[in-house]
C-alpha positions in Angstrom: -25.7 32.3 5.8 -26.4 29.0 3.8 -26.1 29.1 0.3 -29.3 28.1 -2.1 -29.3 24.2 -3.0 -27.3 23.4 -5.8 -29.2 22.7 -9.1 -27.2 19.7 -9.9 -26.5 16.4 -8.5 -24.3 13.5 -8.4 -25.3 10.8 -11.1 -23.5 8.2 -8.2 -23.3 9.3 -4.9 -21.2 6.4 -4.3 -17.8 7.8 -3.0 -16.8 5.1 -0.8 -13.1 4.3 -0.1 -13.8 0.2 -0.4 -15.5 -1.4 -1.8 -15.5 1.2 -3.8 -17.8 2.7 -7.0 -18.5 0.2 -10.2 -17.0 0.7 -13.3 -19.2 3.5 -15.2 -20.9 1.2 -17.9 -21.6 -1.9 -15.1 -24.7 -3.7 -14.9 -25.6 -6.8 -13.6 -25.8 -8.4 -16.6 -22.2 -8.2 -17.2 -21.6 -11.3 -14.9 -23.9 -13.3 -16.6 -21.1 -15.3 -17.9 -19.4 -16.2 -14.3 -19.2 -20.1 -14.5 -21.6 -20.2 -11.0 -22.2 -23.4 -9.6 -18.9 -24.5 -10.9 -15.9 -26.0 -9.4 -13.0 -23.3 -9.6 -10.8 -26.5 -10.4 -12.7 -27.4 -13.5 -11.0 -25.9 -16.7 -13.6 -22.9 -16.8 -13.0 -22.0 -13.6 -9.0 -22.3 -14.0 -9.0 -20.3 -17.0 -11.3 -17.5 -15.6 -8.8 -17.3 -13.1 -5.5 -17.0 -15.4 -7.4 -14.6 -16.9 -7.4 -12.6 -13.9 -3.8 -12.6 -13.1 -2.7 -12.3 -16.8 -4.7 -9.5 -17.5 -4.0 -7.7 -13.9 -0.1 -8.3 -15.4 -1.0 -6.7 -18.8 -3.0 -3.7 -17.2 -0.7 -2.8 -14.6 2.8 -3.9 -16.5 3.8 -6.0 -14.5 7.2 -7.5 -15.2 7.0 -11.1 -17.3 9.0 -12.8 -14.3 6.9 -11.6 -11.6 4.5 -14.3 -9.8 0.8 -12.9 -9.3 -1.5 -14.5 -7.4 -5.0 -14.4 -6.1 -5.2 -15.0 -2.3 -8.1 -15.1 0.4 -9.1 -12.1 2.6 -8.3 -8.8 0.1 -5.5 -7.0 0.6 -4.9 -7.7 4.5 -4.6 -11.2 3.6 -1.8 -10.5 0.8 0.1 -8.4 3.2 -0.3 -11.2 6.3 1.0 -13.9 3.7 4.0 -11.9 2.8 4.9 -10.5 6.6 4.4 -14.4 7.8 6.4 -16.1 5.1 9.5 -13.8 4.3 10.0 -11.7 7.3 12.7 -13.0 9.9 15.6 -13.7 7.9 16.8 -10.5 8.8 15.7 -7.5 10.2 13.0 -5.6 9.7 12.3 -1.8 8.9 8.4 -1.0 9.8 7.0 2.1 8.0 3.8 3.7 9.2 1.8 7.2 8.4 -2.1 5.5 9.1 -3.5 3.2 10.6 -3.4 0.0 8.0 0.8 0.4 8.9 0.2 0.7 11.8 -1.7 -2.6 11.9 1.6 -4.1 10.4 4.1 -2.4 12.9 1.3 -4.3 15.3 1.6 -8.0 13.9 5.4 -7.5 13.4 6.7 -6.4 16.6 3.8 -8.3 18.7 2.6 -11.0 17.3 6.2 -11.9 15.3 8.2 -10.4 17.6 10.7 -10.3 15.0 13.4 -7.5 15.3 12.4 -4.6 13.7 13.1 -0.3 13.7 9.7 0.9 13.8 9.6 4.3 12.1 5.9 6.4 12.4 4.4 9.4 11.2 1.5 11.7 12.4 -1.7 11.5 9.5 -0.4 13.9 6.9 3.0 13.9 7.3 5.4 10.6 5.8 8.7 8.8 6.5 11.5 10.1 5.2 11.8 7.1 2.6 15.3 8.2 1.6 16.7 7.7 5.1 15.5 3.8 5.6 18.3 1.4 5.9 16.5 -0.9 2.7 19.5 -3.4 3.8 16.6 -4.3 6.3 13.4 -5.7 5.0 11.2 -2.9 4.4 7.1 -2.8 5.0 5.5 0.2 4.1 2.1 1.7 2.2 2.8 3.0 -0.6 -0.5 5.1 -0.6 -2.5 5.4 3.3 -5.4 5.1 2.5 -7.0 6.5 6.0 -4.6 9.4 5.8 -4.5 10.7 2.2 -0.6 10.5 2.0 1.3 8.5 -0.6 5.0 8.1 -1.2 5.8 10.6 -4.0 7.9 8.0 -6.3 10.1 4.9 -5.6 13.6 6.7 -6.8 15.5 6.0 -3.2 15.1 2.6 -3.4 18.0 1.1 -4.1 18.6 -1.1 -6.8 21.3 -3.1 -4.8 19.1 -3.3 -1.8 19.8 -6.6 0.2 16.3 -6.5 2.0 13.0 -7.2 0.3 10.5 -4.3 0.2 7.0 -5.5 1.0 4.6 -2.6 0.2 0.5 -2.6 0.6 -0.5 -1.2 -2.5 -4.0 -1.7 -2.4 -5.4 2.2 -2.6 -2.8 2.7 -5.3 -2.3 -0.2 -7.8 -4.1 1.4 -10.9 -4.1 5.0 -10.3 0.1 5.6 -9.6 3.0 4.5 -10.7 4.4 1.4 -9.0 7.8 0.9 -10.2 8.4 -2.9 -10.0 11.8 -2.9 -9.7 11.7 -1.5 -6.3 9.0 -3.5 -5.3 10.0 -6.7 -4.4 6.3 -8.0 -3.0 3.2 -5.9 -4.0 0.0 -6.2 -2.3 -3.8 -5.0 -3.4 -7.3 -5.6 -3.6 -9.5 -5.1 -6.8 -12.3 -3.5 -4.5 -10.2 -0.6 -4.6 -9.7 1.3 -7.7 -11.0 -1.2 -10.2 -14.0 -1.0 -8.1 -14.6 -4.8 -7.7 -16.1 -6.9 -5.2 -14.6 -7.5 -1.6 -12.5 -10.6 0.3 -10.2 -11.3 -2.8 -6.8 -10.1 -2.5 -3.8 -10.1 -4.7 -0.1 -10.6 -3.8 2.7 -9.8 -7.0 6.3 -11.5 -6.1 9.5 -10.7 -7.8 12.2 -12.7 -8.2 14.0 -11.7 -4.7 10.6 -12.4 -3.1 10.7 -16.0 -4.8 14.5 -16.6 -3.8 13.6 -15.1 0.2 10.6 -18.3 -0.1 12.4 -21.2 -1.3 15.7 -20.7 0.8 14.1 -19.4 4.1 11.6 -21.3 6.7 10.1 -18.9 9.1 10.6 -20.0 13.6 7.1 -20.3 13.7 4.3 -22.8 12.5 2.8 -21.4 9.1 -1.5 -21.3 8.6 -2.3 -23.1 5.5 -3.6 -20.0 3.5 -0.4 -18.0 4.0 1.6 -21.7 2.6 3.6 -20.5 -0.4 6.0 -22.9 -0.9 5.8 -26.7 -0.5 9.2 -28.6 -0.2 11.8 -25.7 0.0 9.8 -24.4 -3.8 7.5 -22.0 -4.6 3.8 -23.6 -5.2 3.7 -22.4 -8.7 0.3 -23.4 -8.9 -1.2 -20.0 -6.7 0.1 -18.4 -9.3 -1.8 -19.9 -12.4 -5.0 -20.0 -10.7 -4.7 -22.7 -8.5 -6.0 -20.5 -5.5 -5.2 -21.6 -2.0 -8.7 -21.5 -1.2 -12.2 -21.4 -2.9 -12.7 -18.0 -5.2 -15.9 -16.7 -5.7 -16.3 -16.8 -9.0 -19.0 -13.6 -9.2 -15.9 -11.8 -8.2 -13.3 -13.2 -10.1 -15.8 -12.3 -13.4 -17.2 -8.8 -12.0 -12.9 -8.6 -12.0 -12.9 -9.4 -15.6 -15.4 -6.9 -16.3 -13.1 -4.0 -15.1 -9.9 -5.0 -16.6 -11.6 -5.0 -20.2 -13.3 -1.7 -18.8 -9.8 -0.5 -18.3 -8.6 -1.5 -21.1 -11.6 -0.1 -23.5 -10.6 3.4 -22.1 -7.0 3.2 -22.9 -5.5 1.3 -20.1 -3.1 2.3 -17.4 -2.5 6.3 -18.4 -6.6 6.5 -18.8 -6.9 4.8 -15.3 -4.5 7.4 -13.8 -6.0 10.4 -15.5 -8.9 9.8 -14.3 -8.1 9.4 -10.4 -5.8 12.6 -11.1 -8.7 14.7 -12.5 -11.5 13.5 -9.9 -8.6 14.3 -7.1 -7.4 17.7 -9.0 -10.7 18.9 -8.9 -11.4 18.7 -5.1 -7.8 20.1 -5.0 -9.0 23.0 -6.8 -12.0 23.7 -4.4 -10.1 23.5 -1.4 -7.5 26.2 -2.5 -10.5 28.2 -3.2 -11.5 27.8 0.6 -10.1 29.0 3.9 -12.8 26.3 5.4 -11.6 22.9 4.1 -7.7 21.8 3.4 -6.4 18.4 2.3 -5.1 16.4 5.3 -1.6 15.9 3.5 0.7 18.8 4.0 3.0 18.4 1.3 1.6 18.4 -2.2 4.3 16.2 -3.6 2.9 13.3 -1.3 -0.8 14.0 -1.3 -3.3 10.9 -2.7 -5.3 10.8 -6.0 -7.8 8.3 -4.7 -8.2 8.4 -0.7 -8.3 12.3 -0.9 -8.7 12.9 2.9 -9.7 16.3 4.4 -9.8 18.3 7.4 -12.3 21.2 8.3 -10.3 24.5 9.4 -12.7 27.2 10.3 -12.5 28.6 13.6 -15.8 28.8 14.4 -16.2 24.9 14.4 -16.3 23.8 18.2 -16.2 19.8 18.0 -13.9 18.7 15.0 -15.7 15.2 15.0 -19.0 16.0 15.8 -19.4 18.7 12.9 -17.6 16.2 10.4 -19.9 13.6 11.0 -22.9 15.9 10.7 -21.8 17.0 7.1 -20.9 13.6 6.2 -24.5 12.5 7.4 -26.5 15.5 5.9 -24.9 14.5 2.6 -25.9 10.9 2.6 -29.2 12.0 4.0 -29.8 14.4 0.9 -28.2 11.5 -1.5 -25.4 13.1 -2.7 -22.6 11.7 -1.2 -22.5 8.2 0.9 -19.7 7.0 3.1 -17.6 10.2 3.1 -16.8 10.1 6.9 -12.9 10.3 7.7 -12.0 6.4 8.9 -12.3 6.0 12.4 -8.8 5.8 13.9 -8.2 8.9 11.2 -8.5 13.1 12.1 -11.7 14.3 12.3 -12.6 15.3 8.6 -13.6 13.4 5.3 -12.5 10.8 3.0 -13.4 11.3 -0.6 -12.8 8.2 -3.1 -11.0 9.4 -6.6 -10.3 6.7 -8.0 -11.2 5.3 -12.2 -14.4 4.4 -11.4 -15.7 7.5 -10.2 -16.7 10.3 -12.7 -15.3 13.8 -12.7 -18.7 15.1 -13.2 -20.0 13.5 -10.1 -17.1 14.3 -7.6 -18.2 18.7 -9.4 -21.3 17.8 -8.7 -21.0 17.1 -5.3 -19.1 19.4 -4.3 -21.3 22.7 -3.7 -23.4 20.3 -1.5 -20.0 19.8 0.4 -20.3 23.7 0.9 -23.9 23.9 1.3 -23.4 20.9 4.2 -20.7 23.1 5.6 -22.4 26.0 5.9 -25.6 24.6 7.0 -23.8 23.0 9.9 -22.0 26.2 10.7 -25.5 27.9 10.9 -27.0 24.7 13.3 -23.9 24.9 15.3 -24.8 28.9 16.0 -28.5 28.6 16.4 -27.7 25.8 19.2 -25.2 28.1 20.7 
């Protein structure tokens, strides 16, 4: 039997996993200062961009001797840059629980056809992280965003590793702890949990990362944006705004925006207790629920911001069919939009948890997740 309507309603029914929602207080207006029209060369545009990657290292914590830089095509490109300019000096260990690390296993072993121990797991499970030989360079996601599974902390890394770790970062950089000293190059986007504008990614370098550059040249011919040195040394310029290619520089302020956003709210523990409290409570309503479960099977490992699940009731005959119907009734009603699981992903949903969503919207939306459910459950019988 389907439940009445619920009374209330999402403020934003925006719970898309990238781009993702805007900051709470954003308007239009607050990019009225981006320096349009502009060369990003010019001294505004160059300082709007410093801005960026010192106030993504202030934000985030980033170590003072860690390179940031802002690079073309979001967080694929960071990740393509790294994998193309550091990887073959040794061999490689590929990590993969989704399908973005799968993509990398993909460009690794095919395209680079460098030597690499290819290590996979099914969508809610993980690597064993502890049992990686980081002696190899290591490529990973740290959170999968199409699976809902994250690595639970950084302790078996090794300190005295003698491969690089590479991780893609982009569904977690604000929301969990990244512990930089394990991290030798970090990749994200700000589309992700700062809720920012697509196409702009960012790549964060330690030191090791900056030694593997200047004393290693890849077998094979490099694409001008994925150039990081110049001469055997690190282009220091990418890193103080100097982009390799041409910024917007709408996105570079609607950037700004969120990192005073962040900071207005209390900064890095605010970001995270947000993301924990908008994932907690959908958490909470699944354990109430023999209908719905979270795709991750272990708690420990399960994300804060791509919470991903899977519909269990027996009575459901097509997994994906019935998915996608809820999904569509709730964008249909307004109440939730772009909730579907992504498509390489189990059949089931993707919920988005990250800052810039409210806690009161994610509450509000979910009795129309059960009123969807149910709804569905009764078509499915009436068609029967």
């Amino acid at each position: 039997m389907v439940t009445n309507t619920p009374a209330t309603r999402p403020a934003n029914a925006r719970f898309s996993s990238g781009p993702c929602a805007k900051p709470p207080t954003w308007t239009l207006d607050a990019l009225a200062d981006a320096p349009l029209g502009r060369s990003h060369r010019a001294a505004v545009g160059k300082d709007k961009l410093k801005a960026a990657i010192e106030g993504t290292r202030e934000v985030l914590g980033i170590p003072a001797d860690y390179k940031i830089g802002i690079v073309p095509a979001s967080d694929t490109g960071a990740v393509e840059m790294a994998m193309w300019s550091m990887l073959g000096a040794r061999k490689a260990t590929m990590v993969a629980w989704e399908s973005f690390g799968a993509g990398w296993v993909t460009d690794v072993v095919k395209q680079l056809k460098i030597e690499a121990d290819v290590q996979i797991a099914d969508y809610g499970q993980i690597v064993d992280m502890a049992a990686i030989d980081y002696d190899t360079d290591v490529v990973f996601t740290w959170n999968g965003t199409t699976s809902g599974v994250r690595v639970a902390n950084g302790d078996v890394i090794p300190a005295d590793r003698a491969g690089l770790t590479i991780c893609d970062a982009t569904s977690a950089a604000f929301a969990q702890d990244l512990p930089w000293d394990k991290l030798d190059v970090t990749t994200f986007s700000w589309q992700k949990v700062m809720g920012g504008e697509a196409a702009h990614g960012i790549i964060v370098l330690g030191p090791r990362a900056v030694e593997r550059l200047e004393s290693y040249t890849p077998a094979w011919p490099l694409p001008k944006i994925f150039r990081l040195t110049k001469g055997g040394k690190l282009i220091d310029g990418i890193f103080t705004g100097a982009t390799i290619n041409t910024p917007s520089m709408l996105c570079v302020e609607d950037y700004l925006f969120a990192l005073d956003w962040a900071r207005e709210i209390g900064g890095l523990p605010a970001l995270h207790a947000r993301a924990n409290a908008n994932a907690q409570a959908i958490w909470d309503f699944c354990a109430a629920r023999d209908w719905i479960a979270n795709l991750a099977e272990d708690d420990a490992t399960r994300s804060n911001t791509s919470v991903c699940l899977k519909f269990t009731d027996d009575r459901i005959e097509d997994g994906a069919t019935f998915a996608k119907a809820v999904a569509k009734r709730l964008e249909k009603e307004g109440i939730a939009l772009d909730i579907g699981a992504y498509r390489d992903a189990p059949a089931g949903l993707r919920i988005w948890c990250g800052a810039t969503v409210e806690t009161s919207d994610i509450e509000a939306m979910l009795p129309w997740l059960e009123w969807a459910f149910e709804a569905e459950i009764a078509a499915q019988s009436a068609a029967a």
